[in-house]
Structures are given as C-alpha cells and as structure tokens.
N, C-alpha and C positions, 0 to 999 in steps of 0.2 A: 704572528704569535711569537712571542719570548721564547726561547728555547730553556728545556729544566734539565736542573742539575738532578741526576741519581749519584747521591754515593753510598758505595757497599762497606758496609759495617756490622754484617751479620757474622763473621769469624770467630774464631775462639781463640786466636792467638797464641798457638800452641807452644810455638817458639819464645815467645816473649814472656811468656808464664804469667799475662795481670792483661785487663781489659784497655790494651795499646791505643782502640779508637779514638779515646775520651782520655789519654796520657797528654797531661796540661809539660806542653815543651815551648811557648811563648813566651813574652816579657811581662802578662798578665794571666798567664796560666792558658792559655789558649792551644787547643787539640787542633793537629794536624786541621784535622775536616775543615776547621773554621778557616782557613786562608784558603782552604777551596771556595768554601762559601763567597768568601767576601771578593777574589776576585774573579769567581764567576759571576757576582753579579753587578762588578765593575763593568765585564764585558759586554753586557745585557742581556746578561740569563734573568731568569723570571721565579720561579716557583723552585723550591729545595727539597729532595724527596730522600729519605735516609731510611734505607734498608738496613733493617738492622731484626733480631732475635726478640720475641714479643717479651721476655722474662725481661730487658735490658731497657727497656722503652723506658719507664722512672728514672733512672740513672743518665739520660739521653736529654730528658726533659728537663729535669735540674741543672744537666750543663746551660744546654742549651739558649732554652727558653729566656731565661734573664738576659741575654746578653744579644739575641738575635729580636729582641721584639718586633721588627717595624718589616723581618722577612716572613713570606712564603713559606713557613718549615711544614713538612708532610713525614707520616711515617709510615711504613708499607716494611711488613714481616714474611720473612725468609721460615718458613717451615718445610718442615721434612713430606708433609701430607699437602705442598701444593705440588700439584698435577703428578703426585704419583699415585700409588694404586698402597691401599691397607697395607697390604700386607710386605712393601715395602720391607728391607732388614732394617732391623733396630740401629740406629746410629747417632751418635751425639753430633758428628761432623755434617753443617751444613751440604748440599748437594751441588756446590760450586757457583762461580761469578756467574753463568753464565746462566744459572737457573735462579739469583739474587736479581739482574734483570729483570725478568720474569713476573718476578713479584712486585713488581713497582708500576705493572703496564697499565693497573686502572688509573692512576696518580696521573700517569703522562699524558699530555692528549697532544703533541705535535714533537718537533726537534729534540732532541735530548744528548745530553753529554753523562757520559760513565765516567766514574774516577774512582779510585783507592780511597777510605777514610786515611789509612797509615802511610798517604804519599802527599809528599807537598812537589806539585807541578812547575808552580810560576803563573806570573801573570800572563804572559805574551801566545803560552798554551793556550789559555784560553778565549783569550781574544782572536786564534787562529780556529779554534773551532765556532766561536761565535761567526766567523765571518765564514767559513764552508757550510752551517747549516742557514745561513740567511740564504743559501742556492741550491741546498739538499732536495725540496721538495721537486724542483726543475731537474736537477741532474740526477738525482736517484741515489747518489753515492753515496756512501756510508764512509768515514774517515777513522783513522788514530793518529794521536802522537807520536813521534819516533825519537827517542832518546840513544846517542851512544854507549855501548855499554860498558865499557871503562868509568864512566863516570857515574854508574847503577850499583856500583857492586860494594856492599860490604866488607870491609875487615874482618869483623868478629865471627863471620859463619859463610855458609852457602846460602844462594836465593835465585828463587824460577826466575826465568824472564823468556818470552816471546819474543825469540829471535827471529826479523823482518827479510823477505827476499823483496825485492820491488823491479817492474818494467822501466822501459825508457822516461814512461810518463809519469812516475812515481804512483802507479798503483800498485796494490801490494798482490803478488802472485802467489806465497807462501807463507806460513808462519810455525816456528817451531816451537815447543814449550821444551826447555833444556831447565834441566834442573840442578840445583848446588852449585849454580854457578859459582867461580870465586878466582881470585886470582895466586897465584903460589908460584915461587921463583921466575916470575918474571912471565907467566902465561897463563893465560884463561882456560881455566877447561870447567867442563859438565858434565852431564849426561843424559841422555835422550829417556823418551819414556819407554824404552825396555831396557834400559840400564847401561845399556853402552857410554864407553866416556867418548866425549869428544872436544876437541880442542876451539878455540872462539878467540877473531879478531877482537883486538880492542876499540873500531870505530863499526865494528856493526851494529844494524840500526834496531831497536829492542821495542817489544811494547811495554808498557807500563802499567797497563789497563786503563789509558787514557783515550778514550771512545766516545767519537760522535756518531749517532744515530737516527734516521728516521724511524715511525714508527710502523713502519712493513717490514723491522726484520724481528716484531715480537711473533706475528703466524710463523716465520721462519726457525725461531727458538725451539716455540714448542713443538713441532716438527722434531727439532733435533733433539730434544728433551727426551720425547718418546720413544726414538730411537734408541737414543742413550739408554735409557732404565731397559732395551731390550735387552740390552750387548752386556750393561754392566750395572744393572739394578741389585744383583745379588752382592753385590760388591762392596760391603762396606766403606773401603779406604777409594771407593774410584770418586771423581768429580768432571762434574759437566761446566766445562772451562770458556771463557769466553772466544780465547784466542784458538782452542780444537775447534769452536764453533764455527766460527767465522772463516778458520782453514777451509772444513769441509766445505761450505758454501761458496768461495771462493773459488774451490777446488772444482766444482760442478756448473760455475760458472753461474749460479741463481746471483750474486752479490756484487758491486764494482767497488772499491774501498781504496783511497787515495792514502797517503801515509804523507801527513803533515809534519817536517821536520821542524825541529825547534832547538836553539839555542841554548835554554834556559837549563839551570843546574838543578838536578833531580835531587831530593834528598825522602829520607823517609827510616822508619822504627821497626825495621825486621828483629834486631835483638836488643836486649836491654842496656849493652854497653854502645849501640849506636844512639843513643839519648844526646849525650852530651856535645858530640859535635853538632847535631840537630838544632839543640839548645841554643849554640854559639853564634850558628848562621843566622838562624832569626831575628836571635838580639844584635846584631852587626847590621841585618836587613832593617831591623826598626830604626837604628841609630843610622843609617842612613837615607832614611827615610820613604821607604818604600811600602812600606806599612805604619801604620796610627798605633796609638799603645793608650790604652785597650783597644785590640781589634774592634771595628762593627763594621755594619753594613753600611755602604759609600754613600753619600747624601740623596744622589738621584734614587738610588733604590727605593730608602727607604721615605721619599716622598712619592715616590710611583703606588706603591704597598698604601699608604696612607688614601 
C-alpha cells in the first residue's frame, strides 16, 4: 500500500492575519501545500488527505480541485467536538496538530506522512520517508524529519520548533517545543513552556512537523487526547501538540521514532513579510528546474489515479 499524505491546514493563522494555507507564493499562484502534494507523490505516496476547518472546505475546493484532478484529494475536518466531551470551553483555536491527526484517521488505512500546509520541505524529505515506511510495518518505528535550526528561523518574528535529542542510533530520546525562537545579536534563544528563556545551538536538530507514521500510533493519540482534555480541557489557550505527544510516548517507552536527517532547505509563511523571500526561492527553484510551472501532479501519478 502507498503511503498517504495528511496535511494540517485547519489553523487560523493568527500571526499572519489572512488564510496563509491557500497564500498563492508560486510562479502560478501555487500554495505551499501543493509542492507537498506534488512531491509527495513524486515519492510514491498515494491518496492526499487535507485536514482542514469544515467552514474553509469551498475555498480548498476551488483552489484545489482545478489544478489537482488526476490526484487522490480527501478532506477530513478538525472540530472542536471530535473526541471531546459538550461541554468542552468555548473556543475558536483549534485543539492542536496532534488532535488534526486524529481527525484524518478514517481517511488513512496504512503508512502516512504528516506535514505543515505553511511549510515547504523539499523533495528528498520525502523520498526519505517514502523509503522508512516502505519497512514501518516490519520495524514498528515511527520517524521525523530533522532540520537545523539556524536555517528554520524567521527574521520578521519568533516561531515554535521541536528541538530534537537523539541516541547513538539516531532514535530520537526527547523532544522539546521552545517557543519564539529567533535569533538577536548573534544568538538563539526561546523559551520553554513555562516561560523560561533558554539559549539554542544553531545546528540543533528541530522538528518541523514532518512525520511519518504507522497507523498504531492513532489508539496511542487518543489515549493521549483524553489525557490531555483531563489536565488541560478547561484551558482554552492549551493545545494537544504532536511533538508533547510523541515526547510523552517516547518518554514511556510505548514508541521507537528514528529522526531522518535531511539536507534540504526549509522554507515557509509564519509572517507576512516572510512572503517574499519564499516567493523568490520558488521561482529560482522553477527556473532551475526542479519544479514544472504550473505545478501538477508528476506523470506516474496521475496515470496510476487514472
């Protein structure tokens, strides 16, 4: 079985102030998502599952649709009422990545890879998790991407990232979510989730929310899901995170998760003035031809799909 892409695209982009998923930064107007798309399914990924907000789906559809015919597109909605309880608090903010998984799990039926809609990965990401779940089901392991993080980090503002520990064997032993990252006279620093600042290497190894999965760590979510709404259901600003998730699990030893390094240069629309460089790399990547203009899906796909 093909392994499927999920990408999360149910956010509200609070930082960026306008709906950043579907922000046309191509040489044809083309959103991030779509060079997920196109070279996940370069890789031989199969089926495209986009979690996204049920009000947003039209506006998803009309990108979309026209331009992806010959793929797999699927859509699976992030609500505040999956697997919590009524009386939940009132809140506009999503319940986090790791509860947008969650919601995609009828969609999925084998391998799957998580990504950001507002990150462009690379190709060669993805063809490294193509090639770890073609032996997920035998090894059990669960994977990420691992990006430096000097080269993740915004000018214009602060941004999370899941700072990676790993063993001898590049499995990953820890994961921390530090927040605001950013860099200022010449040093990185953040701060943890009780507020403390701390200082951060510029080759440490970061997640992105670039996640390959088998499908035994959806019993394992909602597990921790339910948890979560114990600890922090009253909470309107808390989120049920993929990389807390995977901590914990790791932490308790249920999960073995390898941390797949990769080369490839990060890029992505946390503010509205990181557009334009965005803008720049793509069309440089089109013009040297690394990508088609208009994007689509790669020949083989879209004759497999047929």
């Amino acid at each position: 079985m093909r392994p499927s892409l999920v990408i999360l695209a149910a956010g509200i982009s609070t930082r960026y102030g306008r709906l950043k998923q579907l922000e046309p930064v191509g040489p044809a107007g083309e959103a991030l998502l779509e060079y997920a798309v196109h070279d996940a399914l370069r890789a031989g990924f199969g089926r495209v599952v986009l979690v996204i907000r049920r009000e947003l789906e039209a506006q998803f559809r009309a990108h979309l649709e026209p331009r992806w015919r010959a793929t797999d597109l699927r859509y699976a909605y992030q609500e505040l009422t999956l697997l919590a309880p009524p009386a939940a608090p009132a809140r506009v903010k999503p319940w986090g990545t790791a509860h947008a998984v969650l919601a995609a799990e009828a969609l999925v039926g084998g391998p799957f890879t998580v990504c950001n809609a507002d990150d462009f990965y690379g190709a060669d990401a993805y063809a490294a998790l193509a090639r770890h779940l073609s032996r997920a089901a035998v090894t059990g392991e669960q994977a990420l991407v691992g990006y430096a993080l000097a080269a993740t980090l915004s000018p214009h503002g602060g941004v999370s990232r899941g700072v990676c520990e790993t063993d001898s064997a590049g499995r990953l032993t820890q994961v921390t979510e530090v927040l605001e990252a950013r860099e200022q006279n010449g040093a990185i620093t953040g701060r943890d989730g009780e507020g403390a600042a701390v200082t951060l290497v510029p080759d440490a190894v970061v997640s992105m929310n670039l996640w390959g999965f088998t499908p035994a760590i959806f019993p394992l979510l909602r597990e921790g899901f339910a948890a979560f709404l114990d600890a922090h259901g009253g909470d309107a600003r808390a989120e049920f995170l993929i990389s807390t998730a995977v901590n914990d699990l790791v932490a308790a030893g249920r999960i073995a998760l390898c941390v797949l390094p990769t080369a490839e240069a990060w890029m992505g629309v946390t503010y509205p003035d990181d557009r334009p460089a965005v803008v720049a790399r793509l069309s440089a990547l089109t013009r040297a031809g690394r990508y088609p203009e208009p994007l689509a899906a790669p020949a083989r796909a879209a004759q497999e799909r047929d």
